[in-house]
N, C-alpha and C positions, 0 to 999 in steps of 0.2 A: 752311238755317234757322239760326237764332240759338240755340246751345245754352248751357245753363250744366251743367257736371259737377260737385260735389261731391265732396268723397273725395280731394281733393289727386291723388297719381299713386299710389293704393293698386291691391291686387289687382285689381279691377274697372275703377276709373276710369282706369287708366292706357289698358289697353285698348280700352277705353270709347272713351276721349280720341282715339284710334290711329286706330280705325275710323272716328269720323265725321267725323275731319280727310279719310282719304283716300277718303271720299263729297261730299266738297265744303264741309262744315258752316261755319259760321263758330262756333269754340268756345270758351269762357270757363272756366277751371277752374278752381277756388275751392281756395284753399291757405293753411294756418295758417304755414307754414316759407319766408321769403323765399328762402331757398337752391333751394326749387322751383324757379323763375320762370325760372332758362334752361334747364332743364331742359324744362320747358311748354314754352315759347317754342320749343326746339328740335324738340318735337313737331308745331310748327306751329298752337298754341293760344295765347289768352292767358292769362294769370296776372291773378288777381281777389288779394293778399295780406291777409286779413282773417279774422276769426271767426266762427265757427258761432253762438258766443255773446253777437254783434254785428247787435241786429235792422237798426238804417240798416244799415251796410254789406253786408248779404243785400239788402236792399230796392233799393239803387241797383244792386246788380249784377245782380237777376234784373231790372229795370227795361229794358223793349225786348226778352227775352227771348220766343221761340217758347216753348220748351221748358225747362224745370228739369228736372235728374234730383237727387234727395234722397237720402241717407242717413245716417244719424249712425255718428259712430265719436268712441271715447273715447281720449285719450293714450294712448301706451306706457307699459306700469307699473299703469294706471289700476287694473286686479284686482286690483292686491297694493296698494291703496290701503284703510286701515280704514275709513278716512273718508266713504268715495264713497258713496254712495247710486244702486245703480245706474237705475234705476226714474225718481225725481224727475231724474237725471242729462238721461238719454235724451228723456223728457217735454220739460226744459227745451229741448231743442236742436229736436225738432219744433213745436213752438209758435213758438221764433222763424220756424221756416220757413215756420209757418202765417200768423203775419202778415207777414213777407216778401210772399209770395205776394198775398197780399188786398191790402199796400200798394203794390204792383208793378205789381197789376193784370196778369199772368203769369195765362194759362186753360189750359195743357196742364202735368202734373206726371207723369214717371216716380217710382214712390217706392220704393225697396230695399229688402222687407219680408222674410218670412222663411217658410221651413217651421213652423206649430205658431201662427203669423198669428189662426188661425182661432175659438180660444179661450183662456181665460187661467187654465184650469181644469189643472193635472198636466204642463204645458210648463214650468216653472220659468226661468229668467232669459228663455226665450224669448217671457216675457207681456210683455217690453218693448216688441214689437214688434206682438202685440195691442192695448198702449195708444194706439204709435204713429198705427197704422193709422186709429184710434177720431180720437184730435187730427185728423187730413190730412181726413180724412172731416167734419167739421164745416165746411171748407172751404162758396161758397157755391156750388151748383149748377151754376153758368156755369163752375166750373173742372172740365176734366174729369181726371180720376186715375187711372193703372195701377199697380195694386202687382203689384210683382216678390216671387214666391215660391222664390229659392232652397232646396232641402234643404240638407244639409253639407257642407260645401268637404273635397274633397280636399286643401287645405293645412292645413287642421287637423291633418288627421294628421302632420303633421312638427312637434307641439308634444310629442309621445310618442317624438321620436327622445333626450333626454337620457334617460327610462325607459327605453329601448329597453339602453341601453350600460350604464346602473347596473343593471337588475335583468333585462334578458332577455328583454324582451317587450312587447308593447301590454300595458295596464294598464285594465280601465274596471269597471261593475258593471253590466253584461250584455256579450254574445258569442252564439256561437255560428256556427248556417248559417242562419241567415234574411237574407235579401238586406234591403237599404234603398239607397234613392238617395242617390249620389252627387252632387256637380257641380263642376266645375272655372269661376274665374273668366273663361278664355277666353269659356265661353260663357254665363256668365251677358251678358259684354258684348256676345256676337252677337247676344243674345236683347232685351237690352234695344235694341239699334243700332235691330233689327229693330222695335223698338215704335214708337219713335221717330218714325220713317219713314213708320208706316202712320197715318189716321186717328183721332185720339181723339175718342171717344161715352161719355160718364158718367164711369162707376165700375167698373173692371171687375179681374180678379185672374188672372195669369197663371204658376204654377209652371215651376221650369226644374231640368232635371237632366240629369246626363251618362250615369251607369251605375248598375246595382245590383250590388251586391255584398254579401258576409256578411263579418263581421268574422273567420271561418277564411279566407275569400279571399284579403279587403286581409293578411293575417297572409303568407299563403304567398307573395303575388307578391312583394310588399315585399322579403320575407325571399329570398327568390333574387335578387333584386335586388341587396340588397348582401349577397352571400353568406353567407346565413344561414337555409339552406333548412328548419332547426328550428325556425324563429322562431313562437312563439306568441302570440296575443292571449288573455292571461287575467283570469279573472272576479274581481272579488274582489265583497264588502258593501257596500250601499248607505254604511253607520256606516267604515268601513274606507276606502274613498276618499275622503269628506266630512274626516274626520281628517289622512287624508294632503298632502292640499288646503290647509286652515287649518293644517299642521305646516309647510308650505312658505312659508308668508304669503298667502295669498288669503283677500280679505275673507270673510269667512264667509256674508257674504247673498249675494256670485256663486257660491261654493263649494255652497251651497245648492241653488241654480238649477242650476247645471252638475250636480251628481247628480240631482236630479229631471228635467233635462233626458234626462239618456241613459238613468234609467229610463223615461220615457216610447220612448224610441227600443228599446231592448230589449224593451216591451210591444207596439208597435206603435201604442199612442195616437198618436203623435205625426204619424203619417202618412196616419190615418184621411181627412182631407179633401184631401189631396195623390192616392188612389187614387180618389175620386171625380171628380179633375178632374185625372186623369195625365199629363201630358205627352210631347211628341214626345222622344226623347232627344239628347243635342248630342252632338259628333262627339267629343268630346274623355275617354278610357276611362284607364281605372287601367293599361292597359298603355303609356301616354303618360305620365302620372303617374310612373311609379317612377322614371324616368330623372329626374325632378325630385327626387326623395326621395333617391336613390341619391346626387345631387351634393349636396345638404344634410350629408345623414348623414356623407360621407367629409372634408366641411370643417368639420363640428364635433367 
């Protein structure tokens, strides 16, 4: 088939890109950074060099395509941006893809949604992806759509390794030992390869996760990992992290979202319709993971 990737060669799409080169695919990968393009190339894909935020050029490239896989991703930097607006940001870039698509004439869409997808109520920066989901859906009927439900990436957590050396520890406003899912981008791209591949019918929504774990867990393994078998994950205030967030430079409407986000995750909101429609788990665990953390942590 004829795919098009999104995502440049990010966590996802690079793997992404891996797999359904060496399934046969014929694959197009859409990249804002010309420096990609032998990079791709040497993946054995081609290089599409253009903008998210360039409806022709979406439009000619998804143009002949089987398949589109969607996502939006914002520059490096973007969060410690005053300016941004994350919301109207996100909107903007799904809409071009909305009319990409309808002008393309493209009827099959992977689209890279998220845990918390499901309502826009107490998920905080994660309702960007309820709007998302809201735009793609307006699409017209003949297109058929699978939204990809990751939970939280295990490489998230290596944004806690500079807290880690300055003050001791994970840092969030909730903890504890209540388990939540994980998932590592390995398999979100199996999962998605796997979609790919198989028939699209409507509109349908499919969650993907590696492991659960508690935040004393991801604390303990980590922490022997790179030798630091004390290593704690501690609690502070909703008021107390939102502070520390916007004392660091982060816009203060994602600093927002990001603490209402993890107090939803410390309440369990956030995963209420993720256990209703639980998933098989991917093969890829936190004891895979630390050996990644472990070579982060020792090179920074």
């Amino acid at each position: 088939m004829k795919i098009v990737v999104t995502g440049s060669l990010g966590n996802i799409s690079k793997p992404l890109t891996q797999e359904l080169v060496q399934k046969g695919h014929s694959v197009t990968v859409i990249s804002s950074n010309p420096e990609r393009q032998k990079e791709i190339e040497a993946i054995g894909a081609k290089a599409a060099i253009g903008t998210m935020q360039d409806v022709d050029f979406l439009t000619t490239t998804f143009t002949g395509a089987d398949v589109v896989y969607c996502m939006e991703a914002l520059g490096a930097g973007a969060f410690f941006d005053p300016n941004l607006d994350l919301f109207v940001a996100i909107n903007t870039i799904v809409t071009n893809y909305k009319q990409a698509i309808e002008q393309s004439g493209v009827k099959q869409i992977v689209h890279l949604s998220s845990v918390g997808a499901h309502t826009n109520k107490d998920n905080g920066s994660l309702t960007m992806h309820y709007n998302a989901e809201k735009i793609i859906n307006e699409l017209p009927s003949d297109v058929s759509i699978k939204f990809m439900r990751p939970v939280g990436f295990f490489t998230n957590l290596l944004r806690s390794i500079p807290t880690i050396k300055a003050q001791g520890g994970f840092i969030s406003n909730y903890g504890g030992g209540t388990k939540e899912p994980w998932v590592s981008p390995l398999d979100i791209a199996s999962v998605i390869t796997e979609e790919i591949e198989l028939p699209f019918n409507g509109r349908t929504v499919r969650y993907i996760a590696s492991e659960e774990a508690s935040p004393n867990e991801i604390a303990k393994v980590l922490g022997e990992e790179i030798g630091d078998p004390d290593l704690k994950w501690m609690v502070i205030s909703d008021e107390q992290l939102l502070n520390g967030m916007i004392s660091a430079g982060m816009n203060p409407q994602i600093a927002e979202g990001f603490v209402e986000m993890q107090a939803s995750q410390g309440s369990g909101l956030l995963y209420e319709d993720y256990y209703r429609n639980e998933p098989t788990l991917g093969k890829t665990k936190l004891s895979d993971f630390k050996k990644e953390f472990a070579k982060v942590f020792n090179q920074q």
